[in-house]
Steps between C-alpha positions, in 0.01 A plus 500: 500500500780230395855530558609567176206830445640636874863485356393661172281771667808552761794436356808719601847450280835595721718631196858327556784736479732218659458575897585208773138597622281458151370199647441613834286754350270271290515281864349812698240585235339150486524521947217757428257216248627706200656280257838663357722362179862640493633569123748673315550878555492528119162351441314722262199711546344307254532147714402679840178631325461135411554395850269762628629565833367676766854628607827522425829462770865607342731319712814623620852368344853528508567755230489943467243630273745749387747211374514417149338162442323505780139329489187686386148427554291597121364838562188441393368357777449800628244590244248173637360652774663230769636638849844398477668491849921524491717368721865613569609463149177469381439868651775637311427343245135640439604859625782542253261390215293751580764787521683483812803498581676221679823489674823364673367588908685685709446223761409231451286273660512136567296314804259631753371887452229695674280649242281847581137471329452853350158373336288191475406532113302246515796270527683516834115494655583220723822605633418597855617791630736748324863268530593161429751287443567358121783359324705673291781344238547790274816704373314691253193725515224716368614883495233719642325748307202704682351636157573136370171230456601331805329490860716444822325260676795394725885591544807443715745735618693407212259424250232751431332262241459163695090463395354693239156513269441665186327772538273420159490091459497284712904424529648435812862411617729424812830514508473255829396078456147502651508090448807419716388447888742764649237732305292524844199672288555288156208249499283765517620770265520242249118427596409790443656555144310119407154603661501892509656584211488217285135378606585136543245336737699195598324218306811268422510232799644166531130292452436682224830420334421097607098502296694648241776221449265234565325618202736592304713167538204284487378696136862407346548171620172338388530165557847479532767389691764718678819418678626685779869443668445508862819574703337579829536910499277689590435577063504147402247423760299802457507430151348134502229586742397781258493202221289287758232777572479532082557163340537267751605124418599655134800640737775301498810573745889408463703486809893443401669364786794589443701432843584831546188577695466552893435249753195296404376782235416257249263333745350822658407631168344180390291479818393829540438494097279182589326670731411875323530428145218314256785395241746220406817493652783328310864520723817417293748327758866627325717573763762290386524613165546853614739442758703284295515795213623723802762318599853696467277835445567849716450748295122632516423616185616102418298394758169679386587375149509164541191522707296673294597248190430239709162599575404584200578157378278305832230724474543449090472122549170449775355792287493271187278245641234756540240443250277788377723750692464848269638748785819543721421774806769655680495722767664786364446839691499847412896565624576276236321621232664786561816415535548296219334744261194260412259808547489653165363819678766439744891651583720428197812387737536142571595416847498164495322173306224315567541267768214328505449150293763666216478314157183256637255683242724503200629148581195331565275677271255624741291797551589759810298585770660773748160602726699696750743673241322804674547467824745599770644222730273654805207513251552116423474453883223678517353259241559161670355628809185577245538202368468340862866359528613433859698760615854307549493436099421871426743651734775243430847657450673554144677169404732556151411299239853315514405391830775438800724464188622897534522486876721231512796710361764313355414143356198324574532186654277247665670579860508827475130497360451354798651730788311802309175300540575421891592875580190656269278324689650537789463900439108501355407291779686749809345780279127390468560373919601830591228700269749664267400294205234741383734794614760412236437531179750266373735268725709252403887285569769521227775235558805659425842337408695635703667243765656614882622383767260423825537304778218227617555259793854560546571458110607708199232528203580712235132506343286699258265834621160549444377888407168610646289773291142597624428887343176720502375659186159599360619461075849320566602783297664579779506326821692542840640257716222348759632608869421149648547509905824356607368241679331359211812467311699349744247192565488491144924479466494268785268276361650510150866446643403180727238345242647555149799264419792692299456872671642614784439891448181703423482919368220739461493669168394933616571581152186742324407465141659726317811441531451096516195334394266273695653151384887410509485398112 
């Protein structure tokens, strides 16, 4: 069976009702091989019979049923015969359409809560015993009602309604978030609704998804040529060997050096391109004409700005001299199709714009090709290692598109370019030496400018500080600070202090995401 019949056959749609964990949820359906599209909570009956999917998640969200305005799924979804499995929100959401009552809690619940199983119905099956631990975020809930349509199939001592199945259809809800980890029991009740309820076998797996692409790209572009900027990421690069496998020499990659990259980048990527990838690689060499358009710039936004003009205009000019190129492929992933609203199925609120190769398409006049524009960052990963990419490329840390540009705060300058360069590596190298590397999932130096006083060799400095920032996370969604041993640091500040001209002080960032984000701009 191809990809594309699996994800028809099992296709589950997380309704969006505006939760920080929509995502998260589509994420843990696709961990079990079922492939999962998150859209509007509004879509109509009429679409989702179009879409024919096996089940349907309501996410949780911010808002109270009971408030006026607040978001509503179309009610006749529950006339097409799909189990429909609420969350939080998404609970309340489906009980109160059906008649019940929802409330302000008497106590409300936010974190870690043991849960008593009354009864398995068919969802809490793989719960083992008759506690566990879930997470609860909730300040409203589901009044009981005994004569009501609604089964208990778990509670809390202060929530007599925290799992429930109608007692008629095949409606469940939780007032608990079975696809965040602290919910010690969540992969599996959310198996259970996919493959017990639902039916879903599983078929939706990552070489399927590669046959299919192959194909698919290979029946559009013909005898074509496509063009594919290659920055060295882990997309870019999963992105041209996808065009290798299917097309080959008609492949053509753009590397924009734009001097903003890390030590040596722009020679790494071209020899481990050389070595992995059946395709042309053309490298622009322009990091003078970006620098010099930086020059005198702090603020980031202006930073990013320029940058992004810039490239547009290098990448504008090698692209030119292309004959016979039809097809521009970027390696846009599902996060951004979401966020910037380019699903038409999708949430209505725009988070942010596309950030790819914006205004290359229009500009140049060429066709787009977005292969992974369903996949999850750990899903792409998952690719190049199908794909037979060497594991150093696939696991690679995050690098921004504006390169060292937006961690060297303040203006960018050749010097300073240059201590950030120096300390980075000085930090990747201690951190792959020590075996942390692969323990982080993102690690980087910011140069800061911010000057103090030291003392080295009997003599006042009064120098600039490098920030260190290594955090964990699974979505970077959210992500906590990485607990590197001390020792590790201070060979790393050591190192960075004696070898890196222009600092004389070095701080570890133990700030989570929320309330800052993983990069300093």
């Amino acid at each position: 069976m191809s990809q594309v019949d699996s994800a028809r056959e099992e296709l589950v749609l997380v309704l969006d009702f505006g939760s920080q964990y929509a995502q998260l949820i589509a994420r843990r359906v696709r961990e079990h091989k079922v492939f999962c599209r998150l859209v509007r909570h509004d879509l109509t009956a009429e679409r989702i019979r179009e879409l024919a999917p096996r089940g349907i998640i309501l996410s949780g969200g911010p808002a109270s049923v009971y408030d006026p305005g607040a978001p509503r799924f179309d009610p006749a979804i529950l006339d097409l015969g799909i189990p429909i499995l609420g969350i939080c929100f998404g609970m309340q959401a489906l009980c109160q359409t059906l008649g019940a009552t929802v409330r302000r809690a008497d106590h409300r619940e936010f974190g870690r809560a043991a849960v008593e199983v009354v009864e398995a119905g068919g969802l809490l099956d793989q719960v083992r015993g008759k506690t566990t631990t879930v997470w609860m975020s909730h300040g409203d809930q589901v009044a009981a009602s005994p004569d009501g349509p609604w089964q208990v199939l778990a509670s809390t001592p202060t929530c007599a309604m925290a799992a429930v199945r109608h007692k008629t259809h095949p409606f469940y809800g939780l007032q608990f978030h079975p696809e965040v980890v602290h919910t010690e029991e969540g992969a599996g009740i959310l198996r259970q609704f996919l493959m017990g309820v639902c039916g879903c076998h599983g078929r939706w797996t990552m070489s399927d998804f590669l046959d299919f692409q192959v194909a698919s790209i290979r029946e559009r572009v013909g005898n074509d040529r496509v063009i594919c900027g290659l920055s060295g990421g882990v997309d870019s690069s999963v992105l041209a060997a996808l065009l290798a496998r299917s097309i080959g020499p008609q492949a053509v990659c753009i590397l924009v050096d734009n001097g903003l990259l890390r030590a040596d980048e722009a020679q790494e990527v071209a020899g481990i391109f050389q070595g992995h990838f059946g395709t042309t690689l053309r490298v622009a060499e322009a990091g003078e004409l970006f620098l010099d358009a930086l020059a005198g710039v702090t603020d980031p936004q202006a930073k990013r700005k320029k940058i992004g003009g810039l490239f547009i205009d290098v990448f504008t000019r090698e692209a030119k001299d292309l004959a016979g190129a039809r097809f521009l492929a970027q390696g846009t992933l599902y996060p951004d199709v979401i966020e910037s609203g380019g699903s038409p199925d999708g949430p209505a609120a725009t988070i942010k714009t596309h950030h790819n190769v914006g205004g290359l398409p229009e500009k140049l006049g060429f066709e787009l090709i977005e292969p992974l524009r369903d996949l999850f960052k750990d899903e792409v990963r998952r690719l190049g290692e199908e794909l037979g990419l060497p594991r150093q490329l696939v696991w690679r840390h995050p690098f921004p598109g504006p390169g060292l540009a937006v961690r060297c705060l303040g203006e960018v300058t050749r010097p300073r370019l240059l201590a950030l360069r120096q300390a980075d590596t000085i930090f990747q190298t201690e951190l792959h030496q020590s075996g942390w590397y692969e323990k982080t999932s993102q690690a980087f130096a910011v140069l800061l400018p911010v000057r103090s006083v030291g003392v080295m060799g009997d003599g006042r400095t009064y120098d600039e500080t490098i920030a260190l920032r290594a955090v964990s996370t699974d979505d970077f969604m959210t992500a906590d600070w990485a607990h590197l041993p001390h020792e590790l640091l201070a060979r790393v500040s050591t190192r960075i202090v004696n070898e890196v001209r222009g600092v004389n002080r070095v701080v570890y960032d133990i700030s989570s995401k929320p309330p800052a984000t993983i990069e300093w701009e």
